[in-house]
C-alpha positions as CSV (number, residue, x, y, z in Angstrom):
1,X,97.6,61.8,48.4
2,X,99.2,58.8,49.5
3,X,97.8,55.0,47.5
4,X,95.9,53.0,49.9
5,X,97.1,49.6,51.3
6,X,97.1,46.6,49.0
7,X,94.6,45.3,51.0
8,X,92.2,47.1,50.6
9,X,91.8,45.8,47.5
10,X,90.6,42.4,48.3
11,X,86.9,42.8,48.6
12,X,86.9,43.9,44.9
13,X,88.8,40.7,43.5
14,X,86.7,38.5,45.8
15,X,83.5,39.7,44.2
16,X,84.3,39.2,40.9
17,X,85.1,35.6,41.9
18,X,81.3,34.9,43.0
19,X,80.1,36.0,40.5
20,X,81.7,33.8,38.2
21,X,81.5,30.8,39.7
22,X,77.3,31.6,40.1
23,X,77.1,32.0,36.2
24,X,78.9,28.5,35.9
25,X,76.9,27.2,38.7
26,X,73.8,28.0,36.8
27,X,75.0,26.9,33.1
28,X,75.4,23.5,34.7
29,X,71.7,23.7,36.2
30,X,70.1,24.7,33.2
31,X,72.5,21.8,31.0
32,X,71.3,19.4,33.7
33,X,67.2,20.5,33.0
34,X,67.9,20.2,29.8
35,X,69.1,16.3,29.5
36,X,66.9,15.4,32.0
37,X,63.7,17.1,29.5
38,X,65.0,15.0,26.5
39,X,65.3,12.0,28.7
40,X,61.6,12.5,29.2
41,X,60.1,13.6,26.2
42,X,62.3,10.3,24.3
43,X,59.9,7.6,26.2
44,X,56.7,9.3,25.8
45,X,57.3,9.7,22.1
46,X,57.6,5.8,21.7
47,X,54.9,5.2,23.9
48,X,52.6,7.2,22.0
49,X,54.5,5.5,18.4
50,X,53.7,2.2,19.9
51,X,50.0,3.5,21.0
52,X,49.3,4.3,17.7
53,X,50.9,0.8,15.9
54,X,48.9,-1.0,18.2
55,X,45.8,0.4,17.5
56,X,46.7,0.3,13.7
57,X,47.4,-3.5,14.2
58,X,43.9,-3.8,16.1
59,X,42.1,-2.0,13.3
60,X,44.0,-4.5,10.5
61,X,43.5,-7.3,12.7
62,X,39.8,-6.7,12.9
63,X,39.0,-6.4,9.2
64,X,41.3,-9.5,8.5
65,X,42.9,-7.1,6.1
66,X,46.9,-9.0,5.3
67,X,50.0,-6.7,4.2
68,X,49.4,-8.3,0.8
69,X,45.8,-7.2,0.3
70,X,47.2,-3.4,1.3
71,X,49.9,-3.8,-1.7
72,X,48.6,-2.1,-4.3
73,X,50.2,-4.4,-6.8
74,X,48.0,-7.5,-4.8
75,X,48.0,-10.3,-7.4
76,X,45.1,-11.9,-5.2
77,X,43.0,-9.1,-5.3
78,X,43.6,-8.7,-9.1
79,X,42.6,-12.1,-9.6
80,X,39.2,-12.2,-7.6
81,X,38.0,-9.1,-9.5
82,X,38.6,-11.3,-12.1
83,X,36.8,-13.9,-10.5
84,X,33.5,-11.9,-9.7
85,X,33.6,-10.4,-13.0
86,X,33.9,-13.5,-14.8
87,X,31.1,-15.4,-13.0
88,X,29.0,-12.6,-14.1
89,X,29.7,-12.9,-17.6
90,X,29.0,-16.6,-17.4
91,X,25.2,-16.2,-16.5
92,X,24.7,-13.7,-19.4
93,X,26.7,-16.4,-21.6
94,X,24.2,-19.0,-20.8
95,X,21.1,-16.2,-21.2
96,X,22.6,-15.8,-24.9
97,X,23.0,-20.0,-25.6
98,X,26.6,-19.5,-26.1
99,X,27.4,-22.7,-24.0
100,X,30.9,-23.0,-25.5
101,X,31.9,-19.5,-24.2
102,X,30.3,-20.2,-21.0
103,X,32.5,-23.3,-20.6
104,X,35.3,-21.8,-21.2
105,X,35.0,-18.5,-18.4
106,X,34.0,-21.4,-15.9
107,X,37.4,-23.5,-16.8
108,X,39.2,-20.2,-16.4
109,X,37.7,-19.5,-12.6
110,X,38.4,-22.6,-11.5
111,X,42.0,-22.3,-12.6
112,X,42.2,-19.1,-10.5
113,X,40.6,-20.3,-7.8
114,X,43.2,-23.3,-7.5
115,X,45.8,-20.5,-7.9
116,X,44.2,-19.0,-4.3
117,X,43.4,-21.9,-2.9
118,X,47.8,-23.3,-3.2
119,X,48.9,-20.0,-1.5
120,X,46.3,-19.6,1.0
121,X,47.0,-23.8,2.2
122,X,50.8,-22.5,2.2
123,X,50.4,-18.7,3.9
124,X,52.4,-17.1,1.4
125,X,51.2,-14.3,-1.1
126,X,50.8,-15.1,-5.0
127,X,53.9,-14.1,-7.2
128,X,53.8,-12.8,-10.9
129,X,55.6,-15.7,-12.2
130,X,53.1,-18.2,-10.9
131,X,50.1,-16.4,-11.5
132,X,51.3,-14.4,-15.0
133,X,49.7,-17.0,-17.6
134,X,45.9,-17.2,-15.1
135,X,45.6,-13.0,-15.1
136,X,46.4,-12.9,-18.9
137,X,44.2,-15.9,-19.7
138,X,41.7,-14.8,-17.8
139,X,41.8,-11.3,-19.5
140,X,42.0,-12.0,-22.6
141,X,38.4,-13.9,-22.1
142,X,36.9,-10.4,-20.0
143,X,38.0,-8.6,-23.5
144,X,36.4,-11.3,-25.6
145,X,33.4,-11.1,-23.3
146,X,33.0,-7.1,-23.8
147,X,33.2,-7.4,-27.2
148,X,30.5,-9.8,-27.5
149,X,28.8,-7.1,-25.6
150,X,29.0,-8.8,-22.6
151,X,29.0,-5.2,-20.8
152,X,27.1,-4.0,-17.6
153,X,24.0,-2.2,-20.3
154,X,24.0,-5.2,-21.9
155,X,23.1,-7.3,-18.4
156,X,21.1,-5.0,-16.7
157,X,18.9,-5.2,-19.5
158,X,19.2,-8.6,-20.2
159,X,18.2,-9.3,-16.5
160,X,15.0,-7.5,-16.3
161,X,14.0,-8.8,-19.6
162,X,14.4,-12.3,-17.4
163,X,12.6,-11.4,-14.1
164,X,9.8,-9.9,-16.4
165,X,9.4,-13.3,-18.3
166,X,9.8,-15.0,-14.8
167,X,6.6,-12.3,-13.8
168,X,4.5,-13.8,-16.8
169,X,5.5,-16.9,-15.6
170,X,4.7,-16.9,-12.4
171,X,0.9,-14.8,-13.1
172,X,0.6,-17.2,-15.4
173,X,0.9,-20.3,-12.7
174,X,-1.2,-18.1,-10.0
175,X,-4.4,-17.6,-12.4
176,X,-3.8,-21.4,-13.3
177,X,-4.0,-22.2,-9.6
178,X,-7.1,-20.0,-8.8
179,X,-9.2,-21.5,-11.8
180,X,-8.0,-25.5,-10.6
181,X,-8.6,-24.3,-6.7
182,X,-11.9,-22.9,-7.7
183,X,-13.1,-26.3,-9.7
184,X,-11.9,-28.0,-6.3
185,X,-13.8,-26.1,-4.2
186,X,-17.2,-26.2,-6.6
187,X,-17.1,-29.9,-7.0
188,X,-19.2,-31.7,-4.9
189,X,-17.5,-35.0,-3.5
190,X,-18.7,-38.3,-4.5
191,X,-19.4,-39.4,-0.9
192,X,-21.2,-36.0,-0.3
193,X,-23.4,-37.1,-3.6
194,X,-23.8,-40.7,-2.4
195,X,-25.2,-39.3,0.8
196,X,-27.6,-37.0,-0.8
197,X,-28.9,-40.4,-2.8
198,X,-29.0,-42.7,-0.2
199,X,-30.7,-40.4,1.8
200,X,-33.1,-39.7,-0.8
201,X,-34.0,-43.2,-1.3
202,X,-34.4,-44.0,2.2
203,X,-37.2,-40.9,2.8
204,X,-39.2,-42.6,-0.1
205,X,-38.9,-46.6,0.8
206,X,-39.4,-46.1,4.4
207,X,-42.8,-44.3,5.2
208,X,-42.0,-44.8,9.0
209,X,-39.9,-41.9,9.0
210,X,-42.3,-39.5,7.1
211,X,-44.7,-40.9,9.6
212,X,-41.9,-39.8,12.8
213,X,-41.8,-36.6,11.3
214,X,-45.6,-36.2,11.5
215,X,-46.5,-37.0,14.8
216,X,-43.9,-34.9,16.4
217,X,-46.2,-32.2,16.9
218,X,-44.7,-30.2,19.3
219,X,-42.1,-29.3,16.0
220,X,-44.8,-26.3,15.2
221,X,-45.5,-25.0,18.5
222,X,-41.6,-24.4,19.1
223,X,-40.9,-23.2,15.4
224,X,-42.8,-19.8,16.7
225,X,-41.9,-19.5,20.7
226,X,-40.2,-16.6,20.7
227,X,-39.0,-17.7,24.4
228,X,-36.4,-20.5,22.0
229,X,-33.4,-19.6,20.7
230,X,-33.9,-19.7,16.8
231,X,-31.1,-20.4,14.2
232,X,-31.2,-20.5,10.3
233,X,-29.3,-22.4,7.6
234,X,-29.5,-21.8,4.0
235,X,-27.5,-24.8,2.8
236,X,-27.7,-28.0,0.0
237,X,-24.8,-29.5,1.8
238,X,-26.3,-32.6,4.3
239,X,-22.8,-33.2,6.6
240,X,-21.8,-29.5,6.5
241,X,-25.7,-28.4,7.6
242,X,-25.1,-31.6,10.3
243,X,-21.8,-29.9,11.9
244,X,-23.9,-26.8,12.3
245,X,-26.2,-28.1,14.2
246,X,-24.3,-31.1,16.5
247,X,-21.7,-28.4,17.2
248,X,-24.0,-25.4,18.4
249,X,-26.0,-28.6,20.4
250,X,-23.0,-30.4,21.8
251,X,-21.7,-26.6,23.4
252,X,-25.2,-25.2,24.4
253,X,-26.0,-25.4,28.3
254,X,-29.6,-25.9,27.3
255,X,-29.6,-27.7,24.2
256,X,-33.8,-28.5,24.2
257,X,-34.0,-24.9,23.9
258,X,-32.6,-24.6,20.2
259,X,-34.6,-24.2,17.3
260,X,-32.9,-25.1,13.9
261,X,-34.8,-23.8,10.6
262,X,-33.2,-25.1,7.6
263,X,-34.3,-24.0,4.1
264,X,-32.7,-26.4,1.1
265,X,-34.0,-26.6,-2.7
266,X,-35.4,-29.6,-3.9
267,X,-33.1,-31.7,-4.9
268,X,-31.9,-32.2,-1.4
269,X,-35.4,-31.8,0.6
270,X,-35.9,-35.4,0.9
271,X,-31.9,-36.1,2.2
272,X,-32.4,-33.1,4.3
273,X,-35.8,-34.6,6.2
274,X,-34.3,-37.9,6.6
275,X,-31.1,-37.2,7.8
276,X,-32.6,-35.0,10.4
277,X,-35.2,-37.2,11.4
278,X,-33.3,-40.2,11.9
279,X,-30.6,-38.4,13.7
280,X,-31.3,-36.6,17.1
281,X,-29.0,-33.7,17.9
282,X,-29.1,-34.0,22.0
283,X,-32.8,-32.7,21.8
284,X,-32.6,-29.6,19.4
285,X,-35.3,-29.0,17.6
286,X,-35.1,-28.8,13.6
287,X,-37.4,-27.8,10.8
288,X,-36.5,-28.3,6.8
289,X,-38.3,-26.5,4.4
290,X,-37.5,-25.9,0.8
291,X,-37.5,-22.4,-0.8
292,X,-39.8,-23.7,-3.8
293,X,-42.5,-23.6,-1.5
294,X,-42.4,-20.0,-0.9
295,X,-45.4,-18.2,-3.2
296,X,-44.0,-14.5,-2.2
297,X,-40.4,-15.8,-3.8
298,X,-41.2,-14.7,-7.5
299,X,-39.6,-12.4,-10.0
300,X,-41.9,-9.9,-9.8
301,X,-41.5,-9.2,-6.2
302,X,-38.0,-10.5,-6.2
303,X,-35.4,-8.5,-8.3
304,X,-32.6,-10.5,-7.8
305,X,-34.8,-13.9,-8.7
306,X,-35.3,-12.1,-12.4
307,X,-31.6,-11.3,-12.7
308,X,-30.8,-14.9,-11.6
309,X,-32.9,-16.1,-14.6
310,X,-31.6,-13.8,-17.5
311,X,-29.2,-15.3,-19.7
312,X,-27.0,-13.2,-19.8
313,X,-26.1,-13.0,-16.3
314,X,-25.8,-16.5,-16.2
315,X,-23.5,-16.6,-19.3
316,X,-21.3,-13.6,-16.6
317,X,-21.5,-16.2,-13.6
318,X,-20.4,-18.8,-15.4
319,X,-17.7,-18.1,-18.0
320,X,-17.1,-14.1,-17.8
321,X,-16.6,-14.2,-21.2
322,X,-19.0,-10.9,-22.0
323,X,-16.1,-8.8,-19.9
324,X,-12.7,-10.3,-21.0
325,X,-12.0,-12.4,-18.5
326,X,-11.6,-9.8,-16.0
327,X,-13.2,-10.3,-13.2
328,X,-11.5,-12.6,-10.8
329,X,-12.6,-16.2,-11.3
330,X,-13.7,-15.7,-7.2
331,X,-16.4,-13.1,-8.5
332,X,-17.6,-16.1,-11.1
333,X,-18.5,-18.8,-8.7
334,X,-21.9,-19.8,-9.8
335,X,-23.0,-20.4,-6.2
336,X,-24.4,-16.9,-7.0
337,X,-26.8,-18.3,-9.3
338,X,-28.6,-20.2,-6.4
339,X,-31.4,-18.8,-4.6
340,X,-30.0,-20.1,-1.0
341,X,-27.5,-17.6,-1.6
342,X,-29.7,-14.6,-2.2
343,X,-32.6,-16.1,0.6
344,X,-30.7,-14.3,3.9
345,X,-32.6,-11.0,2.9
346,X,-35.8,-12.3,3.0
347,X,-35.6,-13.6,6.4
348,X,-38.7,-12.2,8.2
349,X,-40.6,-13.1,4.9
350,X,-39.3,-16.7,5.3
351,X,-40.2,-16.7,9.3
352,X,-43.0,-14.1,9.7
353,X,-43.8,-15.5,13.5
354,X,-40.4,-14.8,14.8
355,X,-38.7,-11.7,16.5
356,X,-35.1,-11.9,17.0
357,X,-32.8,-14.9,14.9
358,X,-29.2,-16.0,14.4
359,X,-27.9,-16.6,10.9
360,X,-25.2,-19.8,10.2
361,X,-23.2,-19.9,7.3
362,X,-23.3,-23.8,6.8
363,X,-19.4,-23.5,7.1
364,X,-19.1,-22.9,10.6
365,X,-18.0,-24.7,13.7
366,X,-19.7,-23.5,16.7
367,X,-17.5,-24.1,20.2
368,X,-19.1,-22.1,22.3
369,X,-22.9,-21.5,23.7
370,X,-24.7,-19.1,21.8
371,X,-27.3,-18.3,23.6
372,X,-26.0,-14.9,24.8
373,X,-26.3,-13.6,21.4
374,X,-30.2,-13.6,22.5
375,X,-29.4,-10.8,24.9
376,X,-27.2,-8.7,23.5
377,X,-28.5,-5.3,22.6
378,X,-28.3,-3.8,19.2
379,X,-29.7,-0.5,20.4
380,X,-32.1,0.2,17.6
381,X,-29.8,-1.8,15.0
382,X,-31.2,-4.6,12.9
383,X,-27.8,-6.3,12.5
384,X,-25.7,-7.7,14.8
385,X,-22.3,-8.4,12.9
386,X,-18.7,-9.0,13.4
387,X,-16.4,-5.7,12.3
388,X,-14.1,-7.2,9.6
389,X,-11.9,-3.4,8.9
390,X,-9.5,-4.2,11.7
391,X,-8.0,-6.7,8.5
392,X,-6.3,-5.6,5.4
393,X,-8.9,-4.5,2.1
394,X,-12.0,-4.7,3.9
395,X,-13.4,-1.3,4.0
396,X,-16.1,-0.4,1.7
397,X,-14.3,0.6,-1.3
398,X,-12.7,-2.3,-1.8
399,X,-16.0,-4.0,-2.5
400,X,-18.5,-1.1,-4.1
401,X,-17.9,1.1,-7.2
402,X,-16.6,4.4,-5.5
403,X,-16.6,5.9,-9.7
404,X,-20.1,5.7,-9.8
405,X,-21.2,8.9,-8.3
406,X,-24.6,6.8,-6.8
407,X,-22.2,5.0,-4.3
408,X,-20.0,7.6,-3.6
409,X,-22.8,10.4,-2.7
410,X,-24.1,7.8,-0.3
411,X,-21.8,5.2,1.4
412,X,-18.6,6.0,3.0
413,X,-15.6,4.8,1.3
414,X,-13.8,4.1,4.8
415,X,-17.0,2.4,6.5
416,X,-15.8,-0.7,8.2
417,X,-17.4,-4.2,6.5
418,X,-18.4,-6.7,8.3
419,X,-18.9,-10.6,7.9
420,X,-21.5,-12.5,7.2
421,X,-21.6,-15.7,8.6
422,X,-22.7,-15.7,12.0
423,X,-25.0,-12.5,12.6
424,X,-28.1,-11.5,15.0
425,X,-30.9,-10.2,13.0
426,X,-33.6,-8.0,14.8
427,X,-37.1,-8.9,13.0
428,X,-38.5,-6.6,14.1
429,X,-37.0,-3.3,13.6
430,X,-35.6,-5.1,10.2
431,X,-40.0,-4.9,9.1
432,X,-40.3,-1.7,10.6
433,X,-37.4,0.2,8.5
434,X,-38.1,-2.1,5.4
435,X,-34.8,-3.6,5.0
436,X,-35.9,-6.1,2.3
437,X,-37.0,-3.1,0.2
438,X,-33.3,-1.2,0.7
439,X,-32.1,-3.9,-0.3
440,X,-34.7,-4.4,-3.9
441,X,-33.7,-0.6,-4.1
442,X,-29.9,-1.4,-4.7
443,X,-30.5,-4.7,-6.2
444,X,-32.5,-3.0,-9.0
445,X,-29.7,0.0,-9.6
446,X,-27.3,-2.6,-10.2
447,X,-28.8,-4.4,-13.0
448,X,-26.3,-3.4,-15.0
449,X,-23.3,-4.7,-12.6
450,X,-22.0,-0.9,-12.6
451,X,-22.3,-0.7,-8.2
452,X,-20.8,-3.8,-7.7
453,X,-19.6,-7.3,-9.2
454,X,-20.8,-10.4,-7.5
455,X,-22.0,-11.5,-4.7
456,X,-24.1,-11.6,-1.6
457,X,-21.8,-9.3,0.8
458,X,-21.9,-5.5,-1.7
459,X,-25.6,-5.6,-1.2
460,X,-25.3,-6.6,2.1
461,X,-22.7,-4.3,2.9
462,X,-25.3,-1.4,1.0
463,X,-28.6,-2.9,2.8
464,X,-27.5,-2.5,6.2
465,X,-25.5,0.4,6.1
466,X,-26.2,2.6,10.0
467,X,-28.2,-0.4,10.3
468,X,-25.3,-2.5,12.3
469,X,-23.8,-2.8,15.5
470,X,-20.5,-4.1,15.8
471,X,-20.1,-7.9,17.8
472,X,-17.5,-8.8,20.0
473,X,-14.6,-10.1,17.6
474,X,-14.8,-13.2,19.3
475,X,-18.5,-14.4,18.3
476,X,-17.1,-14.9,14.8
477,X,-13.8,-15.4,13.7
478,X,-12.9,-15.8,9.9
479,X,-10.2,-17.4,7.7
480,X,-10.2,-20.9,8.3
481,X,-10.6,-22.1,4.8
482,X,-7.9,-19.8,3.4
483,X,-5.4,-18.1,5.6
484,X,-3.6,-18.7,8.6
485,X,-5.6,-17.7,12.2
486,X,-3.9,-17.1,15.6
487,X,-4.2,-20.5,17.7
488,X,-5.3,-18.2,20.6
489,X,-8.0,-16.5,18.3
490,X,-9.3,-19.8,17.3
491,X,-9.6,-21.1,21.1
492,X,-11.4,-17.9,22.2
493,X,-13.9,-18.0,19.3
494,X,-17.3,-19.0,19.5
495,X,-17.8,-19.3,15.6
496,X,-15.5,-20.5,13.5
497,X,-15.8,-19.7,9.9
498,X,-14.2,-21.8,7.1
499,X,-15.0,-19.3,4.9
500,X,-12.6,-19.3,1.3
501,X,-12.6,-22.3,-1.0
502,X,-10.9,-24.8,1.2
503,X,-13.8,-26.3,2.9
504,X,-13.0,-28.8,5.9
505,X,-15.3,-32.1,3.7
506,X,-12.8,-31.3,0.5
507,X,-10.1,-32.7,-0.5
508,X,-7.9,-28.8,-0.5
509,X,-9.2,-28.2,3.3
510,X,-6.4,-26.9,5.1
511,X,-5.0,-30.0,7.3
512,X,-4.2,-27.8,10.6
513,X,-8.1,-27.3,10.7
514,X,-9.7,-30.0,9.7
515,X,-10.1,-31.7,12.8
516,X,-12.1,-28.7,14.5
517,X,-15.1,-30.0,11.9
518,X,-14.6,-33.5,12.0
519,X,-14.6,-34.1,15.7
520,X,-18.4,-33.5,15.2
521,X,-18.6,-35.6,12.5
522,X,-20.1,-39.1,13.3
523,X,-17.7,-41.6,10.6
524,X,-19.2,-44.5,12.6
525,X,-22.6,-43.9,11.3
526,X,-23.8,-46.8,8.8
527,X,-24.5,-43.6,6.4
528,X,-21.4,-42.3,6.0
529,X,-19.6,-45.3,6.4
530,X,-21.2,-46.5,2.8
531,X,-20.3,-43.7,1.1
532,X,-16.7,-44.1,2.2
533,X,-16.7,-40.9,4.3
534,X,-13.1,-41.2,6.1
């Protein structure tokens, strides 16, 4: 067989050519991906390193934290602990009288603080060399304080035996205050005295106004219309009885249609009829009586009258001393004692010819016309009152003795109180249910003080319980002689009530509310001006 041709051959050498040079062709691609991968991969890593340094920076830089404070061999920091420890130590060194000791930490403080001061002013961080002889100063006088027993026990307790002495203090200072501010409040002013006086003598040298008073006779026609809008006042107090009535005149539409019945003691009869006759309150009818008078008010038919007179009581009223002192020196005002206090239960005995009335505290301003009291319907109640539960601690159980099983089997201790003050009395459903005799019922279970302490309001509170229908806040609104009261609550009111101990004609009266009882307040009057009323 012969050998073929040499070139026939070719092809096969030509082949093996291509293929070689593909392989080398494609090592060079894959070298090229390569380089160009690490090219790519090199920036984003320091883009994401400088991501994250500038956000560390931004997190350093917002704390105000310095690359000294981070060291954890800081010299500053080492010296404020020092700092805040020693400034510690110094209050407990004055606590124990050791002045010298004291001195010394203070000295010490202010050394290190010059220390801190230098190398802040100069932006450089404290070196050991400058600040060796401050830290070991400074610590030596932190070991000397521990082993005075300066430690953290040691002031804790130390500090809570102070803010308990400070407590003492301070209760102290308070029950001080409430005994001086009740005084205040019981005194009666000189010119308020002077009035009464000069009043007095004036009814008695001048006949002409007994006479006046005499020959008014329409006075006893309209003290039983039951067309008239009737008022009462159980007061001894001449100017505040005055405001009463000038204010609920000078803001009626129909001031000719008032009927004022005012009920004093004897004392002040006399002042009462002449101030009221020589003054005319724009038309307003007014009637003074004195409770003396009254032949039904008598212990035996009066409980409260027989309680009034017994020593005892009147040794509680007065000084508290039979109970230790513990009963608020509020709860001892002997205002109690008097018989005006006590009279606002016996209304329909006091005025047995009228239906429908309006009690007056003689502390009240009135800046509104009342005479739609008149028409508002109690639906069966017999009094018309002002809730007072919408306020902190005036529920029932904050005035009544929920332990004594009487009170709490009859009265809920949640019932809302109410005020007295300013409050529309039905007569006649009041004679029909025989309030007066609830309220003898209670009056003679508490002899014994056990129901409640003092006090015209518990009995109250007990007399006319499902007896009252709640008033529209705004008829009567409270706190003006002890608290604070919304400026847009006062202007909405009808009634203001100074009720507390500072009363707008003393001297304690609270300033911002004075002038809502003085503008009706005549200082020009030859009266007042005598007795220096200003």
């Amino acid at each position: 067989m012969r050998r073929p041709r040499p070139e026939f051959r070719r092809p096969v050498r030509r082949r093996f050519s291509n293929v070689f040079w593909l392989t080398l062709c494609g090592l060079a691609v894959l070298m090229l991906i390569v380089l160009l991968s690490r090219e790519s991969a090199q920036p984003r890593s320091r883009s994401v390193l400088s991501k994250s340094s500038y956000r560390n920076d931004k997190v350093i830089e917002g704390l105000n934290v310095t690359a000294e404070m981070l060291n954890p061999d800081s010299i500053t920091r080492q010296l404020n602990d020092q700092i805040s420890l020693a400034k510690a130590f110094v209050v407990i060194a004055k606590e124990s009288n050791n002045l010298q000791f004291a001195w010394e930490l203070s000295a010490q403080i202010r050394n290190s603080q010059i220390l801190l001061s230098n190398a802040a002013l100069r932006r450089s961080p404290l070196t050991l060399r400058e600040s060796e002889t401050a830290v070991r100063d400074m610590a030596l006088l932190l070991f000397q304080a521990q082993q005075l027993h300066y430690d953290s026990s040691t002031m804790i307790m130390r500090l809570k035996a102070r803010i308990q002495d400070l407590e003492e203090q301070m209760s102290s200072v308070t029950d001080k205050s409430n005994k001086y501010g009740q005084i205040a409040a019981e005194e009666v002013p000189k010119s308020l005295y002077c009035l009464g006086v000069r009043l007095t003598t004036e009814w008695f040298k001048k006949p002409d106004l007994q006479r006046k008073l005499s020959r008014n006779g329409q006075i006893s026609v309209k003290l039983k219309d039951n067309n008239l809008y009737h008022f009462c006042v159980f007061s001894d107090n001449i100017l505040a009885t005055s405001v009463v009535i000038n204010s609920t005149a000078s803001n009626s539409l129909n001031p000719d249609r008032l009927v004022f019945h005012l009920v004093t003691d004897e004392v002040n009869y006399a002042a009462m009829k002449a101030w009221f006759t020589m003054n005319n309150f724009h038309g307003v009818t007014v009637d003074v009586q004195k409770f003396e008078d009254f032949t039904w008010l008598n212990a035996s038919y009066v409980p409260v009258l027989k309680q009034l007179q017994d020593s005892e009581t009147q040794s509680y009223y007065f000084s508290g001393s039979n109970d230790g002192g513990k009963t608020p020196i509020k709860f001892r005002n002997p205002k109690y004692l008097s018989m005006l206090n006590h009279l606002r239960f016996y209304i329909p005995e006091v005025f047995p010819s009228l239906k429908k009335l309006v009690f007056l505290d003689d502390d009240v301003v009135v800046q509104k016309d009342l005479s739609g009291l008149f028409a508002i319907d109690l639906k069966g109640n017999v009094n018309g009152a002002v809730e007072t539960c919408m306020e902190t601690f005036h529920r029932y159980h904050k005035y009544l003795n929920y332990s004594h099983p009487l009170i709490r089997s009859h009265f809920d201790p949640d019932a809302c109180g109410w005020a007295f003050g300013m409050n529309v009395f039905d007569l006649v459903e009041w004679r029909k249910r025989n309030v007066t005799g609830i309220y003898h019922y209670w009056q003679e279970k508490n002899v014994d003080r056990t129901l409640w302490k003092l006090g015209t309001l518990p009995p109250g509170l007990l007399t006319f319980y499902g007896l009252t229908e709640p008033l529209d806040p705004s008829w009567h609104v409270l706190g003006l002689g002890y608290t604070n009261v919304d400026s847009r609550v006062i202007e909405k009111g009808a009634v203001l009530h100074f009720n507390g101990n500072s009363k707008p004609w003393l001297k304690i009266a609270m300033e911002k509310y004075k002038p809502l009882w003085e503008k009706y307040v005549d200082f020009s009057h030859s009266m007042l001006e005598r007795c220096n009323f200003h």
